[in-house]
N, C-alpha and C positions, 0 to 999 in steps of 0.2 A: 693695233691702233693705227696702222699705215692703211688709210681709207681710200688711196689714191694705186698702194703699190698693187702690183700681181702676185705679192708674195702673203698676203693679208690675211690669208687661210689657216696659214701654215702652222703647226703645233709640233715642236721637239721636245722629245723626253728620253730622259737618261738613266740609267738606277745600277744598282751594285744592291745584291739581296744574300742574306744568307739565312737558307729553307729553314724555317721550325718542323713544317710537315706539309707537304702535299702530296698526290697519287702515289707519287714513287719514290719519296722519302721520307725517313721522321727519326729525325733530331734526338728522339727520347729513343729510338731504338738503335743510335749508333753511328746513325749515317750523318756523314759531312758533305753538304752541298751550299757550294757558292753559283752563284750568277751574274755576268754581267747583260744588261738590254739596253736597247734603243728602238725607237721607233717613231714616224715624220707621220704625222698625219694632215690630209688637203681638205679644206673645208672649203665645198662648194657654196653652201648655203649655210644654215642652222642646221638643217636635219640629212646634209647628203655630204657626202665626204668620202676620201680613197684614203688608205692606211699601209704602211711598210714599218714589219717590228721585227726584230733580231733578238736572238738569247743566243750567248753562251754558256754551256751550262758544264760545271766539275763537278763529279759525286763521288764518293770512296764511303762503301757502306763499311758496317760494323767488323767484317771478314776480310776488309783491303781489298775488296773491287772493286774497279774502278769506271765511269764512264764518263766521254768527252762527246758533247754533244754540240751541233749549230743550228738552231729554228729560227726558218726564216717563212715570214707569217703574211699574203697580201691580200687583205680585205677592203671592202668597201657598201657601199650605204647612198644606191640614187635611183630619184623619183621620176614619173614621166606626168604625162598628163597628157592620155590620148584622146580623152573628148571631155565636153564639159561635165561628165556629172561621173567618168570615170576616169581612176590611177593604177598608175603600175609602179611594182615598187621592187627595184632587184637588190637583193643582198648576195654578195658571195665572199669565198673567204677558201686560198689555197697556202697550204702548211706543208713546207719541207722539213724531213731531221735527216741531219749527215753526222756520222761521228766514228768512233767505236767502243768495244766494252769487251771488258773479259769478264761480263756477269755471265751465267751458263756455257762455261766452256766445256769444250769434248778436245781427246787427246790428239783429234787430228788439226783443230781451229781452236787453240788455247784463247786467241783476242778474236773477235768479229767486227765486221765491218757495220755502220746503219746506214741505211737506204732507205728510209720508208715517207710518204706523201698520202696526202688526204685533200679533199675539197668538195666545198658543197655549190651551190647556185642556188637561191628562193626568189623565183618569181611573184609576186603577191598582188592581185586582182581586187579592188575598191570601188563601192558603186556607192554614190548617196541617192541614186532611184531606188536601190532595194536593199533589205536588210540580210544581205547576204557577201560574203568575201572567200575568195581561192586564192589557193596559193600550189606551186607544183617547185619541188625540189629536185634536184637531180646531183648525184652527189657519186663521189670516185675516192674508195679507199685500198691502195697497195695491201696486197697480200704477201704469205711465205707458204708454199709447200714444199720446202724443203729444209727439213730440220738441221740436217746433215752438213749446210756446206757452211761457208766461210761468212754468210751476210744474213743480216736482219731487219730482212724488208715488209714486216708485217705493222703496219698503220691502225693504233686503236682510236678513235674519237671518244671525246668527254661521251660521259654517260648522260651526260645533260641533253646532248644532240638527239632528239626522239625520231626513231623513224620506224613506226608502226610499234606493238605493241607486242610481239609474241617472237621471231625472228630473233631479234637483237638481245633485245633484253632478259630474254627465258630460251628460246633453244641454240644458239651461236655461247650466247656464257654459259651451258650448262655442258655443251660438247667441249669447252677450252676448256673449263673447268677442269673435266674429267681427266685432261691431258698430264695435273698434277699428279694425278693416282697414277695412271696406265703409265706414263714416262717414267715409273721409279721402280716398274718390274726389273728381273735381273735380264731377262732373256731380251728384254731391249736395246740397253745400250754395255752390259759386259760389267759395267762401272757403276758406283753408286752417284747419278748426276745429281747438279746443283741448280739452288735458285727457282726450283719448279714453281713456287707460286707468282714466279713473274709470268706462265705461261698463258692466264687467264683474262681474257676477256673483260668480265665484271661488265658485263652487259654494253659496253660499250660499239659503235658499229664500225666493224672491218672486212677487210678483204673480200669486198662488194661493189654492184655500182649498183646505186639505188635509183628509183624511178618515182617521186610518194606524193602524186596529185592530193590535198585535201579540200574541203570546202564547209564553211560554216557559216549556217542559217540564224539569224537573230529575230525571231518576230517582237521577243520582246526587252528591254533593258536587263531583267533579268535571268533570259533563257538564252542559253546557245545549245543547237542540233548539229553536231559536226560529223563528216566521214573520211574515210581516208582508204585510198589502194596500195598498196607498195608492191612493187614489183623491182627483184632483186637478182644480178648476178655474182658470179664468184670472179671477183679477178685472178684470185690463186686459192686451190682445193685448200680446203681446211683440215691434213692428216690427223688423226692418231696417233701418237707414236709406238703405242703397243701394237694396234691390227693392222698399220702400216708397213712393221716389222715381219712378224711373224705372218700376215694371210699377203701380203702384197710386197713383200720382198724389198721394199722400201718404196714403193711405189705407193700412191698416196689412198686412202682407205679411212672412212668416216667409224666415225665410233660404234657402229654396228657391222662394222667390219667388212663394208660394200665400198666397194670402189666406185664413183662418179661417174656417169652417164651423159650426161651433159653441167655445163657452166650454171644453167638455172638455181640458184638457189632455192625460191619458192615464190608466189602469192600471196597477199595479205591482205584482209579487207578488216577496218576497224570501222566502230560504230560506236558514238556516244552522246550524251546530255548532260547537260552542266544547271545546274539552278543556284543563284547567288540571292542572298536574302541579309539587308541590311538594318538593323534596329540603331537606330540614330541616339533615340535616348540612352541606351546603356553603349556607345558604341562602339557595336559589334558585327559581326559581318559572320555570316555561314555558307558553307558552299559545298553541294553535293553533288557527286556527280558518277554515273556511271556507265561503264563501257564492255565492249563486246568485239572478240575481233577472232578472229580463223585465217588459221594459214596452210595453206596448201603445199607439201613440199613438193621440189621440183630435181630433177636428177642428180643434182650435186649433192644431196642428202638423201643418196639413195636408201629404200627400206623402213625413213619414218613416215608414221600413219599423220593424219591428218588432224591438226592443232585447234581447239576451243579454249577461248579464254575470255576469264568474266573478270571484270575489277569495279570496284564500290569505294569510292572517297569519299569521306566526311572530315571538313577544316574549321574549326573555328577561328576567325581573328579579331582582334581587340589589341585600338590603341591606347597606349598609357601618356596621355600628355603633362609634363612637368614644365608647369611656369617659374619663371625667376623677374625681377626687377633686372630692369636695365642696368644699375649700379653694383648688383648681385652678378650678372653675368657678367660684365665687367672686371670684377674682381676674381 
C-alpha cells in the first residue's frame, strides 16, 4: 500500500513446514523431515517480478540417515516489448543444494558432501499479427561421474520441467534406473550397498546442458500444431556401476558397457497436435492430443540405436460448481 515508496513491490514470506510426503520423503514410510524457508519476492509490474527463496531442510529417514541440506532458489518473470504488435518474455530460475548426507554410504566416504546446481532460461516470442508463438530454452544441469568419491553433485529437475519427449523421460531414467539392479551386484562394490533406489532419475532432466527451441502454430482457438528440437550435452558421463567396474576399471561406461566418445548426448526432434473441444451445456471440455518424436544418440550413449516414439492423450474435464447464499458461506 506505500504507492509513493520504492519498496512497493516487495513480498516476504516465512514458513516452518513439517513433510507428510514429497519426492524424497514420506512421513508414513518413516522418515522425519522439517523445514525452514524464506523468500523476498520484487514485483515490477502485475506480471513481472525477480524472486530469492531459501530452504533449510533436516531429514532422518526410517533407518537413522540423515541429510542437511540449504536451497538457495533465484528466479524471475520479465516482459519486453520490442515492436508494436510483438513481445518477449524471459523466465529463468537458478537452484543451488549444499549440504551433506550419509544416505548411500561406502566404507571409504561414510558422510558425503552436496554440490549440485540446475538452471533453466525460456525466452518466449508473441506476435498478435500471427497465430503463431516460440519459445527457446537453454538450460545447465550438474552432473556425477563419479560414484566413488566423497561428493554428490548430480542435479535432478522436477519431472514436471519437459524437455523433449524420449531423452529425459524414457532413455536417461531407464539407464539411472537400471543403476538400482547393476549397483547391487557383488563384484561391484565387495559390500552389500545401500539406499539404491535413490539412484534413479524418474525421468527427471540431469547432468546435461539442453538447447530446446519450440514453436507453436494456432490457426484456430481450438487447434495447436507445435514442434520442438533438443539438442543435448553431458556435463558429467552418466556410469554404470556394474560395466563401469568390471569393463572400464572404474572409468565411466554406459549401461551397454561402451565408454563415451564425445559429451553429445543426442538430438531430438518432437512433433505434435492438440485439439480442445468444449461443450458449454454439460460443461465439459475434451482434449486430444498426439505426438511423435525421434532421438538420435550421440557419443555419450555410445551403442544405442536410434529412438521412435508415439504418445496419444485423451482428457476429459468437467467443472462441478457449488453455490451457497451469502449467509451460508458466511457461516
Amino acid at each position: 500500500s506505500l504507492k509513493e515508496s520504492p519498496l512497493r513491490g516487495l513480498v516476504l514470506a516465512a514458513a516452518i513446514d513439517r513433510v507428510e510426503k514429497d519426492d524424497t520423503s514420506d512421513i508414513a514410510a518413516g522418515d522425519e523431515t522439517y523445514q525452514t524457508l524464506g523468500s523476498a519476492r520484487f514485483f515490477l509490474s502485475k506480471s513481472e517480478w525477480l524472486g530469492l527463496y531459501y530452504v533449510h531442510r533436516e531429514q532422518t529417514t526410517a533407518a537413522g540417515k540423515q541429510v542437511t541440506a540449504h536451497v538457495l532458489d533465484l528466479a524471475g518473470d520479465i516482459h519486453f516489448a520490442i515492436a508494436e504488435a510483438h513481445t518477449l518474455r524471459l523466465q529463468f530460475e537458478l537452484a543451488g543444494i549444499f549440504g551433506e548426507t550419509d544416505l548411500a554410504p561406502s566404507p571409504e566416504h561414510p558422510t558425503h558432501a552436496i554440490y549440485q546446481y540446475g538452471g533453466l532460461a525460456r525466452l518466449q516470442w508473441r506476435t498478435t499479427a500471427l497465430p503463431l508463438w516460440a519459445e527457446l530454452d537453454l538450460g545447465l544441469f550438474s552432473g556425477d561421474s563419479n560414484l566413488d568419491d566423497g561428493r554428490l553433485t548430480r542435479f535432478v529437475g522436477d519431472r514436471n520441467l519437459q524437455q523433449g519427449m524420449i531423452l529425459f523421460p524414457t532413455v536417461l531414467a531407464w539407464h539411472t534406473g537400471r543403476q538400482r539392479i547393476s549397483a547391487d551386484r557383488p563384484e561391484v562394490m565387495g559390500y552389500p550397498p545401500e539406499d539404491l533406489d535413490r539412484l534413479a532419475s524418474d525421468g527427471g532432466v540431469t547432468a546435461a546442458v539442453t538447447l530446446y527451441p519450440k514453436a507453436v502454430w494456432t490457426p484456430t482457438d481450438w487447434l495447436d500444431i507445435y514442434a520442438g528440437f533438443l539438442v543435448a550435452l553431458a556435463t558429467e558421463h552418466i556410469p554404470d556401476p556394474y560395466t563401469s567396474r568390471t569393463q572400464g576399471g572404474g572409468a565411466p561406461r554406459n549401461s551397454l558397457g561402451n565408454a563415451p566418445t564425445s559429451p553429445l548426448l543426442g538430438f531430438e526432434v518432437d512433433l505434435g497436435i492438440r485439439a480442445r473441444l468444449d461443450v458449454p451445456d454439460l460443461d465439459l471440455g475434451v482434449v486430444l492430443s498426439a505426438e511423435y518424436g525421434t532421438f538420435i544418440p550421440g557419443g555419450a550413449l555410445d551403442g544405442l540405436e536410434v529412438i521412435h516414439a508415439t504418445q496419444l492423450t485423451f482428457a476429459i474435464r468437467n467443472t462441478v460448481t457449488i453455490e451457497a447464499h451469502a449467509q451460508e458461506g458466511a457461516q
